[in-house]
C-alpha positions as CSV (number, residue, x, y, z in Angstrom):
1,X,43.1,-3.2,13.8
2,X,40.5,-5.9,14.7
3,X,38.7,-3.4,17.1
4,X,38.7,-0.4,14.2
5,X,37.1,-3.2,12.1
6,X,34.6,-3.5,14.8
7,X,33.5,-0.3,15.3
8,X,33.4,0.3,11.9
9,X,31.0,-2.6,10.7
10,X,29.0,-1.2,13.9
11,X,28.9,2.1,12.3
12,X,27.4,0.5,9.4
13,X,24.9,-1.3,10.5
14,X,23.8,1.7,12.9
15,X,23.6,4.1,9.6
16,X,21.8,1.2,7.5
17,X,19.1,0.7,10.2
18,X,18.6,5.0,10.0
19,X,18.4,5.0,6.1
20,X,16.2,2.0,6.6
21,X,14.1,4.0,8.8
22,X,14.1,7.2,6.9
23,X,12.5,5.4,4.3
24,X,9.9,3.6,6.3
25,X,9.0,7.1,6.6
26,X,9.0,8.7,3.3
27,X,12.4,10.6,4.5
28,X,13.7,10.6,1.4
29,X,16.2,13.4,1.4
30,X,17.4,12.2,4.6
31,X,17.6,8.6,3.5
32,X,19.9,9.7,0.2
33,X,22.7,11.6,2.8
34,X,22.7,8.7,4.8
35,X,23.2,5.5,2.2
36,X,26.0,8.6,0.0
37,X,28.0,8.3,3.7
38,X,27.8,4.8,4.1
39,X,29.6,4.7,0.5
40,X,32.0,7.3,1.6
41,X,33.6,4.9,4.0
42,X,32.1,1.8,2.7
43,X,32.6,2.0,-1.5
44,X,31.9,-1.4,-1.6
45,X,28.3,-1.6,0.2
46,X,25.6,-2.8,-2.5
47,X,22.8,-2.5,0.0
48,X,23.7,0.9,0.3
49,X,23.8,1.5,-3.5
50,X,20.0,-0.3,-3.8
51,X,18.7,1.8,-1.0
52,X,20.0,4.8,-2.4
53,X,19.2,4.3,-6.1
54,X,15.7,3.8,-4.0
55,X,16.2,7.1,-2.8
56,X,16.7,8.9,-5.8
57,X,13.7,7.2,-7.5
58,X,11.5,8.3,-4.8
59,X,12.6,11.6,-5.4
60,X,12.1,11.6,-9.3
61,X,16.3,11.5,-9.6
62,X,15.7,8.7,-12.3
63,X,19.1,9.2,-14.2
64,X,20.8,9.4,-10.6
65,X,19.0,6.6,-9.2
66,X,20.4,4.6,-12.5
67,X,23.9,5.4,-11.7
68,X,23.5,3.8,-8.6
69,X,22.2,0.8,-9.6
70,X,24.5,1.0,-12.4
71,X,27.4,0.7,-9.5
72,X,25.7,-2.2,-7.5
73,X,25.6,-4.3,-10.2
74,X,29.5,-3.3,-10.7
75,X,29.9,-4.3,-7.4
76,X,27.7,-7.4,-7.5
77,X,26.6,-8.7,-11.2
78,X,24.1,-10.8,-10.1
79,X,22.3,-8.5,-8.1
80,X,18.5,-9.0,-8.8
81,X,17.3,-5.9,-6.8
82,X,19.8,-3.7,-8.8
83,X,19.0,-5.3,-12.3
84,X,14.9,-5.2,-11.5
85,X,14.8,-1.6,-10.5
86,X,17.1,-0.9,-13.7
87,X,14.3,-2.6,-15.8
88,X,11.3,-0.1,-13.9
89,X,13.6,3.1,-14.2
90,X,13.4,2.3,-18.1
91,X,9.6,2.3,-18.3
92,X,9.3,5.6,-15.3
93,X,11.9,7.6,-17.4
94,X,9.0,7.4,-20.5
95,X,6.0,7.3,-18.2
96,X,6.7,9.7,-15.5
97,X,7.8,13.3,-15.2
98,X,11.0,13.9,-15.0
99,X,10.7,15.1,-11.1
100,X,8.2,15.1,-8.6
101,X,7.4,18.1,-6.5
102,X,8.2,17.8,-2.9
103,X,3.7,18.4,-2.6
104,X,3.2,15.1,-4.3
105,X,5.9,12.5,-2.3
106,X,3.8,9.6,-1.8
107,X,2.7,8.7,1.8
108,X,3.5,5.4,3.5
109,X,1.0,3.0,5.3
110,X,3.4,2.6,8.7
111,X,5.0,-0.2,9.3
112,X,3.1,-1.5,12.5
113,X,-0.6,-1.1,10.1
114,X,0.9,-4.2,8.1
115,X,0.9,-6.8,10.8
116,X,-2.0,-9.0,9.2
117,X,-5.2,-9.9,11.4
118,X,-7.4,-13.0,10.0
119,X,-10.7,-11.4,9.6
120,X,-9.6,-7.8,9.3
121,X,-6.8,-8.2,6.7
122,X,-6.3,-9.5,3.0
123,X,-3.6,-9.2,0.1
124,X,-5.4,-8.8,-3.2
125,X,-4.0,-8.8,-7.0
126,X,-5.4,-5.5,-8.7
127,X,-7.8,-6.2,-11.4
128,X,-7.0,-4.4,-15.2
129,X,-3.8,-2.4,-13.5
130,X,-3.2,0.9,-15.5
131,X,0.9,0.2,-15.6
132,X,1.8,3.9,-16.7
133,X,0.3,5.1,-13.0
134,X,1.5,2.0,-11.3
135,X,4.8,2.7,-12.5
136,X,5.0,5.6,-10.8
137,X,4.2,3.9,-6.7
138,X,6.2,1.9,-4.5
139,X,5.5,-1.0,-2.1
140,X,3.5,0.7,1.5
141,X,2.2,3.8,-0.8
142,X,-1.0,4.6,1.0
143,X,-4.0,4.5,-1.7
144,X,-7.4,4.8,-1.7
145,X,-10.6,2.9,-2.3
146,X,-13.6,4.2,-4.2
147,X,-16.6,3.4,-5.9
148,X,-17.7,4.0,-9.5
149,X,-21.8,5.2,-10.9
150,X,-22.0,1.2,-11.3
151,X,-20.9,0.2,-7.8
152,X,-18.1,-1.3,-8.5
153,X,-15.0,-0.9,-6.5
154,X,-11.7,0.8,-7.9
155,X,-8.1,2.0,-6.6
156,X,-6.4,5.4,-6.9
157,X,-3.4,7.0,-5.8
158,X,-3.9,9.9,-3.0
159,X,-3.8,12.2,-6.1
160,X,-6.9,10.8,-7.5
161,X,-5.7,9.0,-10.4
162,X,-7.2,5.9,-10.9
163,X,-5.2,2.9,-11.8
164,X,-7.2,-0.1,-11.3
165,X,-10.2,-2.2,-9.8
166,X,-10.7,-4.8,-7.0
167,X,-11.5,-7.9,-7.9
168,X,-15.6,-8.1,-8.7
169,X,-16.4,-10.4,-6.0
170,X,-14.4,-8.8,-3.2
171,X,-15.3,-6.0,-4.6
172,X,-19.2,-6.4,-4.2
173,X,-18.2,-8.1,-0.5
174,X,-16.7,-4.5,0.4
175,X,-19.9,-2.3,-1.2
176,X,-22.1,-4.2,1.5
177,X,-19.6,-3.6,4.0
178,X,-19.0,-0.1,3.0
179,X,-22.8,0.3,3.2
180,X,-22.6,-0.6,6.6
181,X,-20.2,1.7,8.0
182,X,-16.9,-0.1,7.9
183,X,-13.7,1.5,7.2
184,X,-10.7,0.7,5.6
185,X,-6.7,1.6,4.9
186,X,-5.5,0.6,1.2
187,X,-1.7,0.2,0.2
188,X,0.3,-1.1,-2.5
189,X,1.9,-4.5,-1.1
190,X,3.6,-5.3,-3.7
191,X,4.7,-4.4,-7.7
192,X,6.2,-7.0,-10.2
193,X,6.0,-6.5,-14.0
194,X,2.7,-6.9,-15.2
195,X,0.5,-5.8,-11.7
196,X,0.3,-5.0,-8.2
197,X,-0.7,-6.7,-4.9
198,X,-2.8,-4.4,-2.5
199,X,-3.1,-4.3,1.2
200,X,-6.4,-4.3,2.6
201,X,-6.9,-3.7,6.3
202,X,-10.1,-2.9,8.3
203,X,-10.1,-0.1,10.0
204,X,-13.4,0.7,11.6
205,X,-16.3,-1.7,12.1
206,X,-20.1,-0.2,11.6
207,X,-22.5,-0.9,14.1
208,X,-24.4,-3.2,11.8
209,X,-21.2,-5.1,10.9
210,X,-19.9,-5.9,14.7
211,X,-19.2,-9.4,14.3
212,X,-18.8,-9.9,11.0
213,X,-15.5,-10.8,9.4
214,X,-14.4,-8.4,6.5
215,X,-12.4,-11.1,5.0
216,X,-13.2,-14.6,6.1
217,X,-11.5,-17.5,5.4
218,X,-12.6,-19.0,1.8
219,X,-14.6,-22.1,1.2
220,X,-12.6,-25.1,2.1
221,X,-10.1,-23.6,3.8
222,X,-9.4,-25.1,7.1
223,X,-9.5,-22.6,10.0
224,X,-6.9,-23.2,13.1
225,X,-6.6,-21.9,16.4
226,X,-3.3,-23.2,16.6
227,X,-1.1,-20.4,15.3
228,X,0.8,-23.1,12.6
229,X,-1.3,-21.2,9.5
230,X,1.0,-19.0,7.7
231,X,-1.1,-15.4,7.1
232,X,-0.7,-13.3,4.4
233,X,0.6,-15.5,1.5
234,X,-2.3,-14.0,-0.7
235,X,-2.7,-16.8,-2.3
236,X,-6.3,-17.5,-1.2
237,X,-7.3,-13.9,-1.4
238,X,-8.4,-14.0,-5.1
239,X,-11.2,-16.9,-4.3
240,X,-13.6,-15.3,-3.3
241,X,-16.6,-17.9,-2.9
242,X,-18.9,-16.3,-0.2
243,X,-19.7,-12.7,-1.6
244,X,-22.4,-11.8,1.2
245,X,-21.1,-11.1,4.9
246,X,-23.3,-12.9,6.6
247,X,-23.6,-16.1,4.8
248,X,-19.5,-15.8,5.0
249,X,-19.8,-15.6,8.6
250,X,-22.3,-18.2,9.0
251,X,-20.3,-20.7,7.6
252,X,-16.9,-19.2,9.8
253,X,-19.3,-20.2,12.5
254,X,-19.9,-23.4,11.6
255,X,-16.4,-24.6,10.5
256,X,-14.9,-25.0,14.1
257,X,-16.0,-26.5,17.0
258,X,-14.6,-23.6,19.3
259,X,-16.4,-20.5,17.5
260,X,-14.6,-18.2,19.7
261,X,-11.5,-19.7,18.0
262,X,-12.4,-18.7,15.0
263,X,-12.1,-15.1,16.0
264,X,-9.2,-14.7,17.9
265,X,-6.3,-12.3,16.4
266,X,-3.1,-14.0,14.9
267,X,-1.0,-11.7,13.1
268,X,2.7,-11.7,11.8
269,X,4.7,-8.7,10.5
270,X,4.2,-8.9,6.5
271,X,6.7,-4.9,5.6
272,X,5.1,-4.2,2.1
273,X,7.1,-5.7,-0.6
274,X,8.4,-8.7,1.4
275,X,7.3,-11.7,-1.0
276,X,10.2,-10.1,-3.5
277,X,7.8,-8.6,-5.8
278,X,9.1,-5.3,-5.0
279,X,12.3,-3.8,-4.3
280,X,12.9,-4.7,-0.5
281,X,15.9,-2.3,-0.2
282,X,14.8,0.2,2.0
């Protein structure tokens, strides 16, 4: 008996990391079979139920996705993944069609592109969100940057709806760097009621740029070599004092006695939606 209890909560942990997967991949189909025969043998799971009811969503099964979340919080009344997504169904079911085509499944920013870089990485809060489109993403949808007539930086979805602008400062930061050839990878970080939280990552440096930091620490914000800084809390990302690259880097220069410090890559795995904003059950 003890060794079939085993095997089985190895079973389960073996299909939960494949579902888990799945999703990291925009395997949606895939990822529904897998959680549905978790709860074949494992009725009770309510990670299972929340990945699932993620599942559906992704898939435009809103009423489907419901029922699940419906049966984790059976299972587990004070499950806040469960009750959250519950709330957002609500608002997709009058927003959004009733299914998406299999053409427009969102794509995902992989996993690995979301390890955060000082420098070449930022978390940003989405300036006048347009909720109705938001609604309709996920945490790790890939989006894309663009520019308006009046140079100001915006957001859209992959299907070219827009839903929102940067901030007007970093926005004016990334025109010049955008001028100068750099590249960069958008996706949504995070969702919570009222906004979203982007993902920011430079991609390509122009040869005019080489050197220069995309997103340098802010004014006043002490710069460590020693690897003790947590990256990635966004919570400096919104003050942006320094709106032209060079003076940014200028001061970077100057703020550390080892300048070759200043420049060296510390990173951390940040998957999108991990600060609890979004629904982390995939």
């Amino acid at each position: 008996m003890v060794f079939q209890a085993e095997h089985g909560t190895r079973t389960k942990k073996q299909q939960a990391d494949i579902a888990i997967q799945m999703a990291l991949q925009g395997q949606w189909e895939q990822a529904v079979d897998i959680n549905r025969a978790i709860l074949e043998s494992f009725p009770a799971e309510v990670d299972a139920c929340n990945r699932l009811g993620k599942a559906l969503t992704e898939l435009g099964r809103y009423a489907d996705a419901s029922d699940s979340y419906t049966k984790a919080i059976e299972i587990d009344p004070l499950n806040l993944i469960a009750r959250k997504n519950l709330s957002r169904l609500a608002t997709l079911g009058k927003t959004a069609p009733k299914k998406k085509s299999k053409n427009a499944a969102s794509q995902k920013l992989s996993p690995e592109m979301f390890i955060e870089e000082r420098g070449k990485t930022t978390i940003t809060e989405l300036a006048q969100p347009d909720m109705d489109v938001v609604n309709q993403l996920t945490a790790g949808d890939l989006v894309k940057l663009e520019r308006d007539k009046k140079g100001n930086v915006f957001v859209q979805t992959m299907a070219g709806e827009r839903f929102g602008d940067v901030e007007s400062r970093l926005g004016q930061r990334l025109v010049k760097l955008l001028d100068g050839g750099n590249e960069y990878v958008t996706a949504i970080s995070s969702l919570h009621e009222d906004g979203v939280k982007l993902f920011i990552r430079e991609t390509l440096q122009g040869p005019s740029q080489v050197g220069k930091l995309s997103f340098p620490p802010t004014v006043g914000e002490p710069v460590r070599t020693n690897g003790k800084q947590r990256l990635g809390s966004g919570d400096e990302d919104d003050s942006w004092a320094l709106d032209d690259p060079d003076e940014a880097d200028d001061q970077v220069a100057g703020s550390n006695d080892d300048g070759a410090g200043v420049l060296k890559s510390r990173a951390r795995r940040r998957l999108p939606g991990a600060d609890g904003d979004d629904e982390n059950d995939d």
